[in-house]
C-alpha positions in Angstrom: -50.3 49.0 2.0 -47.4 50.6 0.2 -44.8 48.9 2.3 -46.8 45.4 1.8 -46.4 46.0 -1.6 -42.5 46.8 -1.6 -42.1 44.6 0.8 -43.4 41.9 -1.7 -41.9 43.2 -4.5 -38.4 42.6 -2.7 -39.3 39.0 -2.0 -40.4 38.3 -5.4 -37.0 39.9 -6.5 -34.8 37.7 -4.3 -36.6 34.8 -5.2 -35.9 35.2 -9.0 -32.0 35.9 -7.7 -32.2 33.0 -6.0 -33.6 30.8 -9.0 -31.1 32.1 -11.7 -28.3 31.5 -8.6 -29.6 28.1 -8.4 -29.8 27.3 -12.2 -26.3 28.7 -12.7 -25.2 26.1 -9.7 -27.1 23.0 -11.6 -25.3 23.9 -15.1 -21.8 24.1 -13.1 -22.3 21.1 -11.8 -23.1 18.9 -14.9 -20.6 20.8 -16.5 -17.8 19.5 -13.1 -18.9 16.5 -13.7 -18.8 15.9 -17.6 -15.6 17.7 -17.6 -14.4 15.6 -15.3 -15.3 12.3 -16.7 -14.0 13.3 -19.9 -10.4 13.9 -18.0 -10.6 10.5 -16.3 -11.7 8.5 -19.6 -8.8 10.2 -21.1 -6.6 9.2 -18.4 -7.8 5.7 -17.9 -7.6 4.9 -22.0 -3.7 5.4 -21.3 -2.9 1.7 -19.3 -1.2 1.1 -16.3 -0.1 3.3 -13.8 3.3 4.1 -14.9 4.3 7.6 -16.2 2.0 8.9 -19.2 1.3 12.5 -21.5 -1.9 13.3 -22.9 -2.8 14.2 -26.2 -3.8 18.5 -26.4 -5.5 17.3 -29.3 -7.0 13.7 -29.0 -9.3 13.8 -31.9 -7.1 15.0 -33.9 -5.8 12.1 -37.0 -4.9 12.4 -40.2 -4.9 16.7 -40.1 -4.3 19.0 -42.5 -0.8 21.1 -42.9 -2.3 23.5 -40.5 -3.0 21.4 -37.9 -0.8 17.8 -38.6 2.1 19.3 -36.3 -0.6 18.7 -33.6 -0.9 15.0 -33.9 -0.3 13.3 -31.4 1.6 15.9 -29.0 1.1 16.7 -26.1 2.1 20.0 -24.9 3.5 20.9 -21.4 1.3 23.3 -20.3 -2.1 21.4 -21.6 -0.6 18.1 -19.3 -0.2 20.4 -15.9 -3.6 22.1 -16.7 -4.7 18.3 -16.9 -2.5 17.0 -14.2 -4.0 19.9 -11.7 -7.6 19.2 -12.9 -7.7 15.5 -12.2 -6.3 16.2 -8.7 -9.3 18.5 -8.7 -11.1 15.8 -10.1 -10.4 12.9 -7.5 -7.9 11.4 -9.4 -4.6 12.3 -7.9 -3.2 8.8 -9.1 -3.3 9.7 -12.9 -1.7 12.9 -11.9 1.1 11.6 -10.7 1.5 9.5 -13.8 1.9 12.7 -15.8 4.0 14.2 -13.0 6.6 11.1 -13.3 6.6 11.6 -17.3 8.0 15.1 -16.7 10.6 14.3 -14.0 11.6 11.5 -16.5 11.7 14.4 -19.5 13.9 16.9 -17.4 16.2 14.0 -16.6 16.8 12.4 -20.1 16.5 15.0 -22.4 18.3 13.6 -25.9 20.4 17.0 -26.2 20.5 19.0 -23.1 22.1 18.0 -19.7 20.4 21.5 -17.6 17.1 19.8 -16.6 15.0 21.9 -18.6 11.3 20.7 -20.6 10.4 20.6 -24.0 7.2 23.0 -24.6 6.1 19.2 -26.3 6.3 15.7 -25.8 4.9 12.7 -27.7 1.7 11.4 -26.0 0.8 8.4 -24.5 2.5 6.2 -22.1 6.5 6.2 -21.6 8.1 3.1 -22.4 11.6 2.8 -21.0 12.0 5.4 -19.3 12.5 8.1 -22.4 10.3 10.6 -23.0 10.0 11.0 -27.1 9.8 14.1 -28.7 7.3 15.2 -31.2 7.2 15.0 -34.8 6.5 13.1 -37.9 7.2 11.6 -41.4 6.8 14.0 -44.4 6.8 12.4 -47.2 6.8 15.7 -49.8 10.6 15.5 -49.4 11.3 12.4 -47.4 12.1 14.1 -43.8 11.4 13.8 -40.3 9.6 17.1 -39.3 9.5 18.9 -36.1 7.7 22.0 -35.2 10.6 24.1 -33.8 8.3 25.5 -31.1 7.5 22.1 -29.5 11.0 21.3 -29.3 12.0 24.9 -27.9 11.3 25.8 -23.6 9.2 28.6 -23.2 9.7 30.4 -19.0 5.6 30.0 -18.9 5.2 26.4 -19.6 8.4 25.8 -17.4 6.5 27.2 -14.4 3.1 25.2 -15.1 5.1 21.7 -14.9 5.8 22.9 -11.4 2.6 24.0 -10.6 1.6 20.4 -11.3 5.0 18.9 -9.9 3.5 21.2 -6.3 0.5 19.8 -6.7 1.3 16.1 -6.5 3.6 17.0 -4.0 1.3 18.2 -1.8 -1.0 15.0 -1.9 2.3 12.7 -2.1 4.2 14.6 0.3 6.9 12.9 -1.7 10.1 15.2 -1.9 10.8 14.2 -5.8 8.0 16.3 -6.8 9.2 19.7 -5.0 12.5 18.8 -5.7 11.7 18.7 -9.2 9.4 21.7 -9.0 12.4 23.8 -7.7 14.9 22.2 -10.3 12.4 24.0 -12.7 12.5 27.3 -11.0 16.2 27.6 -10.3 16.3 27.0 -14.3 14.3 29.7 -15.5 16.2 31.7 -13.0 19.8 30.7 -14.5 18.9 30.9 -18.0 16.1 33.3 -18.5 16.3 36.0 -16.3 16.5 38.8 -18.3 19.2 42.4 -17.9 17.4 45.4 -19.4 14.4 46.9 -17.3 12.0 46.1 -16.3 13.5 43.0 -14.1 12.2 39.8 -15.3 11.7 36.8 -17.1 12.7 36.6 -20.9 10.2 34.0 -22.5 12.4 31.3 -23.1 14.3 29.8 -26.3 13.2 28.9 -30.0 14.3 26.8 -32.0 15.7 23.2 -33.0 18.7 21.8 -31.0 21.3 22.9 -32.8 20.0 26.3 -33.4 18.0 27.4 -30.6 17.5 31.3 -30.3 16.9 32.8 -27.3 13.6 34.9 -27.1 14.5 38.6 -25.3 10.8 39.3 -24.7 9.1 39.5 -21.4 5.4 38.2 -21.0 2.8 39.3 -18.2 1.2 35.7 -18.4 5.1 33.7 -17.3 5.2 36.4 -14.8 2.2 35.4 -13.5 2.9 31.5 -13.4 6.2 32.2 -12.2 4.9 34.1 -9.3 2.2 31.6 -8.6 5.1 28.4 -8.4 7.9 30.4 -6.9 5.7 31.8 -3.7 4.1 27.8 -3.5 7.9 26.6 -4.0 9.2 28.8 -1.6 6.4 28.4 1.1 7.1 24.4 1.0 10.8 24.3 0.8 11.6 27.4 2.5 14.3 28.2 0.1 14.9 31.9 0.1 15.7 32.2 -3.4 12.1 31.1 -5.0 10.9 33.8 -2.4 13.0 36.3 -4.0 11.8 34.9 -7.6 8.5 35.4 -6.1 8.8 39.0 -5.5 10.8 40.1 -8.7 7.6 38.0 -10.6 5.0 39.5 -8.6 6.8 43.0 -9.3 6.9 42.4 -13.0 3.2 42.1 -13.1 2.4 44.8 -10.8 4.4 47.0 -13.3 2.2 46.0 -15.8 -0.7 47.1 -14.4 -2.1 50.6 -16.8 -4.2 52.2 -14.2 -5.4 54.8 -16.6 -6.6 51.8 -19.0 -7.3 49.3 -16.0 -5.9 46.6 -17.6 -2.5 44.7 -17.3 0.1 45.1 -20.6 1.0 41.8 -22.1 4.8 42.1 -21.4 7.1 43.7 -23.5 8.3 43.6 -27.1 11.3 41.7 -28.8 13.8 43.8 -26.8 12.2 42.9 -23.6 12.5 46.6 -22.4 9.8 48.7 -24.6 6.3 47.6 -23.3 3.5 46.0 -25.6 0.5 48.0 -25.3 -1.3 47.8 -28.2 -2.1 44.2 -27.9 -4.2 42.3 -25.1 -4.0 38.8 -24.3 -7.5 37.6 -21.9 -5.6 35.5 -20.1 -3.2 38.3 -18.5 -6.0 40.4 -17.5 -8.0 37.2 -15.5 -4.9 35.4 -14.0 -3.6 38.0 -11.5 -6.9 38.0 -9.8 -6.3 34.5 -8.9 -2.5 34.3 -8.5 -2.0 36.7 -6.5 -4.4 36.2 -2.6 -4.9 38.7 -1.8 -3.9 41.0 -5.0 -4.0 45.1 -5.2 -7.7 46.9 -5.1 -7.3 48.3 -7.9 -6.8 45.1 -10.0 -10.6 44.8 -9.7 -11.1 47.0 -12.1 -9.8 45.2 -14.6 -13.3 43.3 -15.4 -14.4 46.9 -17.6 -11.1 45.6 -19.8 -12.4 42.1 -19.9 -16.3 43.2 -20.7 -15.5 45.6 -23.3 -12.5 44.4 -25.1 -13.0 40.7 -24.3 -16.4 39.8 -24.6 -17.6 37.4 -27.6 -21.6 36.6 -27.1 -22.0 34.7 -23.9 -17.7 34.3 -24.0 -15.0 36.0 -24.4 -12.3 35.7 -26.7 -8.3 35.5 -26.5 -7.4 38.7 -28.2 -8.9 42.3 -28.1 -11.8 42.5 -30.4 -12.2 38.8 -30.9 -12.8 37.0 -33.9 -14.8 34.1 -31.7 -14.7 32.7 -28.7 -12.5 31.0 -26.9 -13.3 28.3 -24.8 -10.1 27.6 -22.5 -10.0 31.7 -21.9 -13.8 31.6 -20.9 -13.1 28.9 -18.6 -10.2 31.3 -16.9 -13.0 33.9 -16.9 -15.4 31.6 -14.8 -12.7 31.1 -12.3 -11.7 34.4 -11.7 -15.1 35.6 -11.5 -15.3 33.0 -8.3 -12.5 34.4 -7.2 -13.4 37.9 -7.1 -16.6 37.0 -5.3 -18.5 37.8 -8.4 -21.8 35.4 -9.8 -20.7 33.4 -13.1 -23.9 34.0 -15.1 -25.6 30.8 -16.1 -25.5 31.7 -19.7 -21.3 31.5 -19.6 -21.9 27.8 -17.6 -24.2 27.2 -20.5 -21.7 28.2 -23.2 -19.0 26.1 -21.8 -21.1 23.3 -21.8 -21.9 23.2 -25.5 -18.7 23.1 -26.8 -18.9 19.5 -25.5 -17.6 17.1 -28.4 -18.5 13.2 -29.1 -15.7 12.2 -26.7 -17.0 14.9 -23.8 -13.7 17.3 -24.3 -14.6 20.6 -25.4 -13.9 22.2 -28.3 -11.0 24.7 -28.0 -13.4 27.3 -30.0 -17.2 26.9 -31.7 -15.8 28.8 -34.8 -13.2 27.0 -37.4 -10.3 29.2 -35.6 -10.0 32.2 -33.9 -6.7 34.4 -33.8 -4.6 35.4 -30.6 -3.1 38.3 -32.7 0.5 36.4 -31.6 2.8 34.6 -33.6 4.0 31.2 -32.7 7.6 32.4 -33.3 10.4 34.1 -35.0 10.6 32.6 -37.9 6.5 33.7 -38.5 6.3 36.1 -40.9 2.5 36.8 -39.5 0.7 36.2 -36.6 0.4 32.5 -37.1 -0.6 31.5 -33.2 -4.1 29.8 -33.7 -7.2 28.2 -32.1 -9.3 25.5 -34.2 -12.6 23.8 -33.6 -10.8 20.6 -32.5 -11.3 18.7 -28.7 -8.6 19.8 -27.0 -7.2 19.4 -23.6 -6.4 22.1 -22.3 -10.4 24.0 -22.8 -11.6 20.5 -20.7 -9.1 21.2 -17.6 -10.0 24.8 -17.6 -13.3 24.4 -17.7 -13.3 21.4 -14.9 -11.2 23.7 -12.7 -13.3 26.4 -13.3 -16.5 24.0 -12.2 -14.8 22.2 -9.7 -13.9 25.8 -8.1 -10.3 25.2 -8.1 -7.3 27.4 -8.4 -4.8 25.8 -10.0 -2.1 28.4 -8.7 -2.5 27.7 -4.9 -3.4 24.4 -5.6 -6.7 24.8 -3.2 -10.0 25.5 -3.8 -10.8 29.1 -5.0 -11.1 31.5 -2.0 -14.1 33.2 -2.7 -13.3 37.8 -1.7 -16.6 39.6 -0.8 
């Protein structure tokens, strides 16, 4: 009788295991499917078929001063998280259009003749051939304003364009696309690659064109990307150099790895040889685990970080001890959590799927902003790098790639580890 009575008290378990497995599986679902439709609406409101950049910020008109700088922009890094998604999406088409507007921005930059990207761009569709750059009218003073971030290259973003650029190429199997891809690479290896240890990556350069400063620090999160891109790059091309990028990337990051904390560092400070420890950034702790396939053992570990420094409600925030949640980071949770073989509780699904807005992208945060504990640049006398309850791009790919079960650093679907 006893073992009857285990016996059914196991079933019953399982079953409920199976019933909160299959309500998390509806919610991810809807959510891949909303997601994606709000990616393809966005896509398709741009006409034609010819080269085109989406607004981070479509929503957005008429802003305050603390968030006009973001009218219609559209950043680098939101378009190849877009880019990738739609591919995940079914729409390889539209993202090739945004692959051809950055190809066309690396080739006819106004200023600089070394093939590099702009962190921004102007949105919507490119009309002869020149890709505008960002920026607007003030009229307290009569000028033409640009934020001196758009216009600067940061090593990160570089890498993401040819993340995207791999991706189309390996649908297109069209050699522009990985040639551009490794134009991309060999640049941050020409002009970023930094001297003082550890070996790496500085973060790129600041600044308007006639007085750009270079940034000496070195970030965990470019490593990453630059990993990710170089190993794809080199594996496609068989160029010898993106393998060696590859490595000294994927060495960087390793170093960064605190086993004592289990938890990677976010880089390094201003001098890009003293190591930032005091601050934690979610999306260099969640990366790595799907970057890197297979990655270290002991990078596992790093989900006590994540819980207990991370965690906001049902989410998880950008910076240690959040102020709110933010959605784009939760997303990256949702993936890597796939990737580790872990369940994605239905109540994170859930909370991704509420920050749905009237046009179906989600909200970048539920609260009015949320801090990163980062400034945007030199120039900031305080930590000025925000999030604001606006629709934003880059918190819809996330979340589709997350739903879709995509890995947008391999550019196939996330290999689930058991």
């Amino acid at each position: 009788m006893r073992k009857q009575v285990v016996a059914c008290a196991c079933l019953l378990f399982a079953m409920m295991i199976s019933t909160f497995a299959c309500a998390a599986d509806v919610v991810q679902q809807q959510l891949a499917d909303s997601s994606c439709t709000a990616l393809r609406s966005a896509a398709a409101a741009i006409p034609g078929a010819g080269p085109m950049l989406l607004a981070s910020y479509p929503s957005l008109k008429h802003g305050d001063d603390a968030t006009r700088a973001l009218e219609n922009v559209a950043f680098v890094y939101d378009n190849a998280l877009a880019g990738i998604a739609l591919t995940a999406c079914g729409q390889p088409a539209q993202a090739r259009r945004i692959a051809d507007a950055l190809l066309l921005a690396a080739a006819r930059d106004p200023s600089f003749k070394d093939g590099r990207l702009r962190n921004a761009y102007r949105s919507g569709a490119i009309e002869g051939n020149k890709v505008e750059l960002p920026g607007y009218w003030q009229s307290h003073g009569s000028y033409w304003s640009q934020d001196p971030y758009q216009v600067g290259t940061a090593t990160g973003n570089v890498a993401w364009a040819a993340l995207l650029l791999l991706t189309v190429y390996d649908n297109t199997h069209d050699r522009r696309y990985l040639d551009g891809a490794i134009a991309q690479l060999h640049w941050i290896q020409t002009h970023v690659a930094g001297t003082a240890a550890p070996a790496g990556y500085e973060g790129g350069f600041f600044g308007y064109d006639n007085a750009q400063r270079a940034q000496h620090w070195k970030a965990t999160e470019h490593h990453i990307d630059v990993y990710a891109a170089a190993t794809w790059a080199a594996r496609a091309s068989g160029d010898a150099t993106l393998a060696q990028q590859a490595r000294l990337a994927g060495r960087f990051v390793d170093a960064m790895w605190d086993n004592t904390q289990h938890r990677f560092l976010v880089g390094t400070l201003d001098d890009g040889k003293t190591l930032s420890r005091d601050k934690s950034g979610l999306d260099a702790q969640v990366w790595p685990l799907l970057a890197f396939q297979p990655h270290p053992a002991p990078w596992n570990d790093v989900w006590t970080w994540v819980d207990t420094q991370h965690r906001s409600g049902d989410g998880y925030g950008y910076r240690r001890h959040p102020d709110g949640i933010w959605t784009e980071g939760s997303a990256q949770v949702a993936a890597a959590l796939q990737a580790s073989g872990k369940p994605v509780p239905a109540t994170l699904w859930r909370l991704l799927a509420a920050q749905r807005s009237g046009d179906g992208m989600l909200y970048a945060t539920p609260q009015a902003r949320i801090s990163t504990d980062f400034a945007i640049g030199p120039t900031s006398t305080y930590a000025d790098f925000f999030y604001y309850h606006l629709p934003h791009l880059g918190a819809t790919a996330w979340t589709a790639l997350a739903a879709e079960g995509w890995n947008p650093f391999t550019g196939q679907p996330i290999l689930r580890t058991h």
